[in-house]
KOLMIPA-177690 format. One line per field, with one value per residue: x, y, z of N, C-alpha, C in turn; residue number from 0. Coordinates in nm, 3 decimals. Layout:
n_X [X, ...] .
n_Y [Y, ...] .
n_Z [Z, ...] .
ca_X [X, ...] .
ca_Y [Y, ...] .
ca_Z [Z, ...] .
c_X [X, ...] .
c_Y [Y, ...] .
c_Z [Z, ...] .
k [NUM, ...] .
REM end
This chain:
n_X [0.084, 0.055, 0.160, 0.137, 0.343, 0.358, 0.504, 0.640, 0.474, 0.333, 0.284, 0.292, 0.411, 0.301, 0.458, 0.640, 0.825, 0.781, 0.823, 0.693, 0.711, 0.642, 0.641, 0.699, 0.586, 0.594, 0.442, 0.539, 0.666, 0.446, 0.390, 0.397, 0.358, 0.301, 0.221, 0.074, -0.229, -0.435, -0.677, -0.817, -1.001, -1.345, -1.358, -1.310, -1.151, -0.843, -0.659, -0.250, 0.002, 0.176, 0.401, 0.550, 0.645, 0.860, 0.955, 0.804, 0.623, 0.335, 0.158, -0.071, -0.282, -0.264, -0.047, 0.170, 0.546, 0.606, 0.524, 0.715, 0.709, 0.912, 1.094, 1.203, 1.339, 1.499, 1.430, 1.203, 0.997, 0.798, 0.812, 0.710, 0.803, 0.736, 0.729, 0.691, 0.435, 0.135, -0.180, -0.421, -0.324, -0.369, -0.459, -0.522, -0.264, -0.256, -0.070, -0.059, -0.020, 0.006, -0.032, -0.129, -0.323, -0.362, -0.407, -0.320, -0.303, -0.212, -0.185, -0.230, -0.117, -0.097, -0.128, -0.053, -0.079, -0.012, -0.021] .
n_Y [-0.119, 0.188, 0.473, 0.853, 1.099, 1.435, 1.721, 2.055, 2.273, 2.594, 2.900, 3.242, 3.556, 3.808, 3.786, 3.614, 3.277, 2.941, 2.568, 2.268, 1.941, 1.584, 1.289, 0.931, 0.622, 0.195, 0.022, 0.182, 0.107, 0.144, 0.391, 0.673, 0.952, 1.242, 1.546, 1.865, 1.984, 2.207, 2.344, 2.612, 2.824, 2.769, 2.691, 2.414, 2.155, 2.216, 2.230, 2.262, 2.165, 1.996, 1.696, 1.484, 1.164, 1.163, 1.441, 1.646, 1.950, 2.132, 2.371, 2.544, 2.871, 3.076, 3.032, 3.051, 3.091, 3.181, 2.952, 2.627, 2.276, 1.996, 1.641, 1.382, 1.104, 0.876, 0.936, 0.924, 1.133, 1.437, 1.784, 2.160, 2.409, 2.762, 3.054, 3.418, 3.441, 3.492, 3.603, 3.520, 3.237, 3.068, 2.814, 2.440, 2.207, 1.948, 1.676, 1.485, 1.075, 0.925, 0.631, 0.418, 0.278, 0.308, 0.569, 0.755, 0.987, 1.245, 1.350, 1.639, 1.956, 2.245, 2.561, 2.925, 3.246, 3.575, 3.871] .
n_Z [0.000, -0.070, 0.043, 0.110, 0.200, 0.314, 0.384, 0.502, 0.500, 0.640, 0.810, 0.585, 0.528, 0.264, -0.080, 0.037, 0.039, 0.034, 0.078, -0.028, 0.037, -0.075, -0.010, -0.095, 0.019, -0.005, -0.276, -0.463, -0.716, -0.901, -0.987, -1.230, -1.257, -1.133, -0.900, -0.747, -0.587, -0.486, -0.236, -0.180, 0.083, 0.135, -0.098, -0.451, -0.480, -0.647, -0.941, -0.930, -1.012, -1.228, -1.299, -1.482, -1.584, -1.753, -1.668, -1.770, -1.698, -1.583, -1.541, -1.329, -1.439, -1.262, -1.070, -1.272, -1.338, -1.050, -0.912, -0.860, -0.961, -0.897, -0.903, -0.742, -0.809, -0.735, -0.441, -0.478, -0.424, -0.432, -0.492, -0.435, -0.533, -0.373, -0.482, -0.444, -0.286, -0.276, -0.054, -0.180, -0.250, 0.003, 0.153, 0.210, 0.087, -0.178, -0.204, -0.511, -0.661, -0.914, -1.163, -1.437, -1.349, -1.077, -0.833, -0.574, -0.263, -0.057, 0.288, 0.318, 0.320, 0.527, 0.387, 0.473, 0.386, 0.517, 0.616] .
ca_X [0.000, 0.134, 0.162, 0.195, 0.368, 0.354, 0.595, 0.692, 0.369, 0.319, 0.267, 0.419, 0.390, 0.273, 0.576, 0.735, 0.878, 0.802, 0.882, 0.600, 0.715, 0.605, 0.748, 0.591, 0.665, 0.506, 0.451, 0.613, 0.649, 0.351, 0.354, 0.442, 0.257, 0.321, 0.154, 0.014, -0.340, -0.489, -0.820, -0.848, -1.102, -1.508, -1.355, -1.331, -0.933, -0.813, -0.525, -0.166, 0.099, 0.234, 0.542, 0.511, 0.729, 0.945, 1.033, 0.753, 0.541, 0.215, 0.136, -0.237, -0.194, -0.227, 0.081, 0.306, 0.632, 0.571, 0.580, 0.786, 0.721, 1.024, 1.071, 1.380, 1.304, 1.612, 1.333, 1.016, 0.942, 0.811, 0.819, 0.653, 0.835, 0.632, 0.831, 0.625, 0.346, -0.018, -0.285, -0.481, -0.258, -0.377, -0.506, -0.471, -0.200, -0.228, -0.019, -0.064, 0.092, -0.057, -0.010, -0.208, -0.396, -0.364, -0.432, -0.296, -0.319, -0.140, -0.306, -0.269, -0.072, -0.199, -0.021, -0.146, 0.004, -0.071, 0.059] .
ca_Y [0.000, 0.346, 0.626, 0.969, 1.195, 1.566, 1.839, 2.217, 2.352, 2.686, 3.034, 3.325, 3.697, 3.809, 3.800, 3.501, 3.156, 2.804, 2.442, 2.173, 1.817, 1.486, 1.137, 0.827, 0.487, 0.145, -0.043, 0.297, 0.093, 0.150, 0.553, 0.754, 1.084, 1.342, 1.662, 1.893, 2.027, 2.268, 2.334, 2.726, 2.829, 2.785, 2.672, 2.315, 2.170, 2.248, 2.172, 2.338, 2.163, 1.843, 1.648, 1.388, 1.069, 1.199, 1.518, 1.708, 2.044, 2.179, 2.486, 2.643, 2.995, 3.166, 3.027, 3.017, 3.212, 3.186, 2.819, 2.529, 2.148, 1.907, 1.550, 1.315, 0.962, 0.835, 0.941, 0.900, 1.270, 1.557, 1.920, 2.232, 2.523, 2.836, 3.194, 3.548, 3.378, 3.595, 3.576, 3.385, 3.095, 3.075, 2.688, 2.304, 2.145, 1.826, 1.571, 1.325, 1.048, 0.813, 0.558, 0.380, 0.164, 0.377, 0.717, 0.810, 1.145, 1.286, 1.402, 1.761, 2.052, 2.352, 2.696, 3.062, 3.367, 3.662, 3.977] .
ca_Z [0.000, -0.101, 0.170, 0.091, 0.375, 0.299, 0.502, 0.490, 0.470, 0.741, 0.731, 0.585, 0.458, 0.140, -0.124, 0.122, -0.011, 0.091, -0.009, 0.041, 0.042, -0.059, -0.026, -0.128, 0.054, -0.028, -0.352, -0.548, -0.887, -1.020, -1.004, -1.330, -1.240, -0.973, -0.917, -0.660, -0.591, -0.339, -0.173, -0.097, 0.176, 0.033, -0.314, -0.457, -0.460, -0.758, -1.000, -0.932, -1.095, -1.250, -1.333, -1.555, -1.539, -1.824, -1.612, -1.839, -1.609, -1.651, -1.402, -1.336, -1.479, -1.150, -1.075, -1.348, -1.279, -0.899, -0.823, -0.965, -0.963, -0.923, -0.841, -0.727, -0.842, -0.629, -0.333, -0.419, -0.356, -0.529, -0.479, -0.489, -0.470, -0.382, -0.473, -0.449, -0.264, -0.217, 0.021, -0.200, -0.252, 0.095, 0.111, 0.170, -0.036, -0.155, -0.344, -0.568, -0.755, -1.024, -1.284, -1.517, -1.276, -0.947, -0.770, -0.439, -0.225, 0.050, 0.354, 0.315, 0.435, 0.530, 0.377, 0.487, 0.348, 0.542, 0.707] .
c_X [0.089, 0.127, 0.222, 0.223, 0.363, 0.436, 0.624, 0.571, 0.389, 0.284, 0.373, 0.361, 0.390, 0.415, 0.683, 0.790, 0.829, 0.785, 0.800, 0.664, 0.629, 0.691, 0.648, 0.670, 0.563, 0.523, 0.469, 0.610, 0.572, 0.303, 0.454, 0.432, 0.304, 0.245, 0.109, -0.150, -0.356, -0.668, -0.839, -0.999, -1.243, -1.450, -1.361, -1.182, -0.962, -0.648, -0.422, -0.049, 0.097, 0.352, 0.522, 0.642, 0.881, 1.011, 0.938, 0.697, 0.443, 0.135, -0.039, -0.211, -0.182, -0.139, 0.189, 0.430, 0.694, 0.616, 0.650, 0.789, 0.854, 0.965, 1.210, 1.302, 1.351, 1.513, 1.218, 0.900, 0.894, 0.790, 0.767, 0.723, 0.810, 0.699, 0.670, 0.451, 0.212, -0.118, -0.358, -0.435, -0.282, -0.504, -0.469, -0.382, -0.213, -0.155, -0.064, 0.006, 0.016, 0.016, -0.081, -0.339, -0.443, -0.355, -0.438, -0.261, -0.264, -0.248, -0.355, -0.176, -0.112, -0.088, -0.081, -0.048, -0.089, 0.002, 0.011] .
c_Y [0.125, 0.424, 0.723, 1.063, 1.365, 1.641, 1.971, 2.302, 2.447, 2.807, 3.125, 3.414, 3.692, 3.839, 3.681, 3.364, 3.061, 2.681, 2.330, 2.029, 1.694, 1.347, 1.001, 0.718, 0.407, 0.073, 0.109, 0.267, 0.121, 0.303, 0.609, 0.917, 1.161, 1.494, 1.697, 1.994, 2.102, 2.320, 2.518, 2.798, 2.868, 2.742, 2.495, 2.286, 2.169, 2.217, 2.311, 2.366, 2.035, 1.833, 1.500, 1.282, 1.132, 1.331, 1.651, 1.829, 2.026, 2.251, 2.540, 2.795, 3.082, 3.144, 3.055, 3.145, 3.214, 3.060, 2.720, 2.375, 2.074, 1.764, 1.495, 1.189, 0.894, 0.854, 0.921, 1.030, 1.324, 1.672, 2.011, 2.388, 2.685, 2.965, 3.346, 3.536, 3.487, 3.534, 3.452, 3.227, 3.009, 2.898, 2.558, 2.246, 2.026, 1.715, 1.491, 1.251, 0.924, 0.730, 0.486, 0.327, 0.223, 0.504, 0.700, 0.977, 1.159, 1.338, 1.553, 1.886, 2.189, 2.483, 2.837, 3.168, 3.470, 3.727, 3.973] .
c_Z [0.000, 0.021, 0.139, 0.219, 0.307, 0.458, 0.413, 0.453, 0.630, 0.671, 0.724, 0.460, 0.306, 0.087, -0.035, -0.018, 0.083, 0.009, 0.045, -0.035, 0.036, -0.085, 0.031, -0.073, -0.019, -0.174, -0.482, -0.716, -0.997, -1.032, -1.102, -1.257, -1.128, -0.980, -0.762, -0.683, -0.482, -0.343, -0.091, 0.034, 0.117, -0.118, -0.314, -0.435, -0.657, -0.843, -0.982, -1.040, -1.095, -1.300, -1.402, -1.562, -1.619, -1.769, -1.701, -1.750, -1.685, -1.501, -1.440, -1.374, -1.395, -1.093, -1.118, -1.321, -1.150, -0.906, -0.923, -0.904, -0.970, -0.797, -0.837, -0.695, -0.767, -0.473, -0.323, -0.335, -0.462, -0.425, -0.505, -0.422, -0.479, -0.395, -0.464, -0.337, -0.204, -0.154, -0.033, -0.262, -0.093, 0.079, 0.172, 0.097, -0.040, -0.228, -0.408, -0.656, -0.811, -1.118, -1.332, -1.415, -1.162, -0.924, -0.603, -0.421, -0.087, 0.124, 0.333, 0.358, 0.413, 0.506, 0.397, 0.494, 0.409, 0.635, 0.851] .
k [0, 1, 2, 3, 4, 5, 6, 7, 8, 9, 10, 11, 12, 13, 14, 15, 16, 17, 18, 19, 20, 21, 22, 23, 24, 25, 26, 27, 28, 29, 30, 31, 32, 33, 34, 35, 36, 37, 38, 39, 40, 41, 42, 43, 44, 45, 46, 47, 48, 49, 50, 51, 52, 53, 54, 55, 56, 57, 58, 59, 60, 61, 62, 63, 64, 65, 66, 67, 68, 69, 70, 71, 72, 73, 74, 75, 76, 77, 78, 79, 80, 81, 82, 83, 84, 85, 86, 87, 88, 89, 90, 91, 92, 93, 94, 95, 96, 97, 98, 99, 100, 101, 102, 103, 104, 105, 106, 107, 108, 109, 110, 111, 112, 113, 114] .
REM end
């Protein structure tokens, strides 16, 4: 069974930086896919970013610029790293990681930008 852990989520001032973590234990082989999603306060979760097995992106456009997807295969992680960050990035994060057959999700971490 897969387990997604999520870390580095907290808060922090508008224009801040932070680096949300995920790392996958478990039967790992069968995940291509990586990506993160978030859940802002009253909204639905929504798509952020992805990383595709080949090392491919694909950012939401209220992002792009601002945050950047990476992964390290050698770990079984991916990455989301958050630069200029505004209020309303203010949200749930959540990971996920797929492949043909399967869909797993991290629990969540919680990020709040605010003065």
């Amino acid at each position: 069974q897969v387990q997604l852990v999520e870390s580095g989520g907290g808060a922090v001032q508008p224009g801040g930086s932070l680096r949300v973590s995920c790392a996958a234990s478990g039967g790992i082989f069968s995940i291509r896919d990586m990506g993160w999603y978030r859940q802002r306060p009253g909204k639905q979760r929504e798509f952020v970013a992805t990383v595709s097995g080949v090392g491919s992106t694909n950012y939401a456009d209220s992002v792009k610029g601002r945050f950047t997807i990476s992964r390290d295969n050698a770990k079984n992680t991916v990455y989301l790293q958050m630069n200029s960050l505004k209020a309303e990035d203010t949200g749930v994060y959540y990971c996920k990681m797929w492949g043909a057959l399967v869909d797993y999700w991290g629990q969540g971490t919680q990020v709040t930008v605010s003065s």
